[in-house]
C-alpha positions as CSV (number, residue, x, y, z in Angstrom):
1,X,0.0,0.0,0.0
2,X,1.2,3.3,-0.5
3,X,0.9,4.5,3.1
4,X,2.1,8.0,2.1
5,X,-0.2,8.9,0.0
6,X,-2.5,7.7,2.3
7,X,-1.2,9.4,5.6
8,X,-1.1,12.5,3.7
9,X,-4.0,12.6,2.2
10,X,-6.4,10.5,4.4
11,X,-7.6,14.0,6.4
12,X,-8.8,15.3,3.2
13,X,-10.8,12.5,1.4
14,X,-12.7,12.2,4.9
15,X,-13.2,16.2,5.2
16,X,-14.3,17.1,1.9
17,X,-18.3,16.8,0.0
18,X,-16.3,15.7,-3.2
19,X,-17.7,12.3,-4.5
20,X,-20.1,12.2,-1.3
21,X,-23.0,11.4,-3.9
22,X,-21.4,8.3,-5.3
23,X,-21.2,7.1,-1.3
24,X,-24.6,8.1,-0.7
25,X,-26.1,6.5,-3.5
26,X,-24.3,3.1,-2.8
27,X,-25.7,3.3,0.7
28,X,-29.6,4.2,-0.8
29,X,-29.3,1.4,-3.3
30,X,-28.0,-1.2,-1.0
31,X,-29.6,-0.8,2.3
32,X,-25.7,-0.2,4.3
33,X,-25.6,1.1,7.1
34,X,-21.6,2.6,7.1
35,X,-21.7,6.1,6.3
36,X,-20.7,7.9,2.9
37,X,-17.8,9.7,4.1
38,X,-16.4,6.4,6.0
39,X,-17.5,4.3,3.1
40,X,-15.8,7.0,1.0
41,X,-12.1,7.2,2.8
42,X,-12.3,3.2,2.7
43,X,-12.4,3.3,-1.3
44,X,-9.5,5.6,-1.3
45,X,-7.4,3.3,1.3
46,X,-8.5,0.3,-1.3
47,X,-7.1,2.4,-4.1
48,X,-3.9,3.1,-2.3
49,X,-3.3,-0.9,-2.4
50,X,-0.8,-3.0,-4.5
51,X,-2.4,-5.1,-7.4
52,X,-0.9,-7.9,-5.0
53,X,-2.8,-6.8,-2.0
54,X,-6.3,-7.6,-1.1
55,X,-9.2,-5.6,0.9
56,X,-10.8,-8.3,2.9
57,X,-14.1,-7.7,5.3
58,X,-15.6,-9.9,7.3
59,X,-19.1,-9.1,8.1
60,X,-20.7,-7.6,4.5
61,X,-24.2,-7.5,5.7
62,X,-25.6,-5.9,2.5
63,X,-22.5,-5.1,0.7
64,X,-22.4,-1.5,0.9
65,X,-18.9,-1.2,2.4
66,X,-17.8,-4.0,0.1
67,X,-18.7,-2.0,-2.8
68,X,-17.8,1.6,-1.8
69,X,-14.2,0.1,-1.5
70,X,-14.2,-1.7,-4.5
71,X,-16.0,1.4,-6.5
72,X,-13.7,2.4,-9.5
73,X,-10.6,0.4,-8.0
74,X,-9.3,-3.0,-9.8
75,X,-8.3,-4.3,-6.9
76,X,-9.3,-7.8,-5.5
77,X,-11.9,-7.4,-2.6
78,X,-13.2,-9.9,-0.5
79,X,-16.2,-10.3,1.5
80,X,-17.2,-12.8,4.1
81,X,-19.7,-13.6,6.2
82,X,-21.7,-16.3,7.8
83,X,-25.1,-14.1,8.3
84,X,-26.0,-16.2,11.6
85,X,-29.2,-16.0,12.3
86,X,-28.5,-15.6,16.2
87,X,-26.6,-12.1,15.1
88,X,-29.2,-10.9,13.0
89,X,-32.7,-12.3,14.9
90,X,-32.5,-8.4,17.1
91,X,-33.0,-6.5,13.6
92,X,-35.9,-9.0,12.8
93,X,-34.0,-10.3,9.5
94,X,-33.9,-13.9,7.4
95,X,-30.4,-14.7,7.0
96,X,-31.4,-16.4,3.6
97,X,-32.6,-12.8,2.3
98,X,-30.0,-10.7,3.9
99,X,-27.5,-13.0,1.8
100,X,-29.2,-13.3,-1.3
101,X,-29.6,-8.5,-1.0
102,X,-25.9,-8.5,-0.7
103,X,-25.7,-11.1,-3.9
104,X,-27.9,-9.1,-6.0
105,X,-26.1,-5.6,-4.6
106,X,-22.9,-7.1,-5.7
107,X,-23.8,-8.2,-9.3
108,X,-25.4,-4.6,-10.0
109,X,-22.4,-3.2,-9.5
């Protein structure tokens, strides 16, 4: 990773409104819960990475992190998760259809 760039810069992706509207949109469309701006500085640490480096996340819920990292980058991302219905029984959600959102979130992009 170019940490550099990324300790320079890092202040200023997460400060500024530029590209907020991609983040946002990705959230609307996907149901996430992380915000734009976090969602936002994670794509530009993803695009900081080598082509031999890999963002992994364990816990993708709906994909919306997932796929604000991976937005414009060509950069292997990863996502994992068991979606156990003991974790999500407090929001009132089927596993089954939680998985199969984040599938269909992930193809559309």
């Amino acid at each position: 990773m170019n940490i550099d760039c990324f300790m320079k810069r890092y202040a200023d992706v997460l400060m500024n409104s530029e590209n907020d509207h991609v983040f946002e949109t990705i959230k609307m469309l996907t149901g996430g819960t992380t915000s734009p701006r976090i969602a936002k500085l994670l794509n530009f640490a993803v695009s900081q990475m080598d082509l031999k480096e890999a963002y992994v996340e364990v816990g993708v819920f709906t994909g919306a992190t997932l796929i604000s990292a991976a937005y414009s980058n060509r950069k292997t991302c990863i996502g994992i998760d068991k979606y156990d219905p003991e974790e999500l029984k407090n929001m009132k959600c089927d596993p089954v259809d939680v998985r199969d959102r984040c599938l269909h979130n992930i193809k559309q992009t």
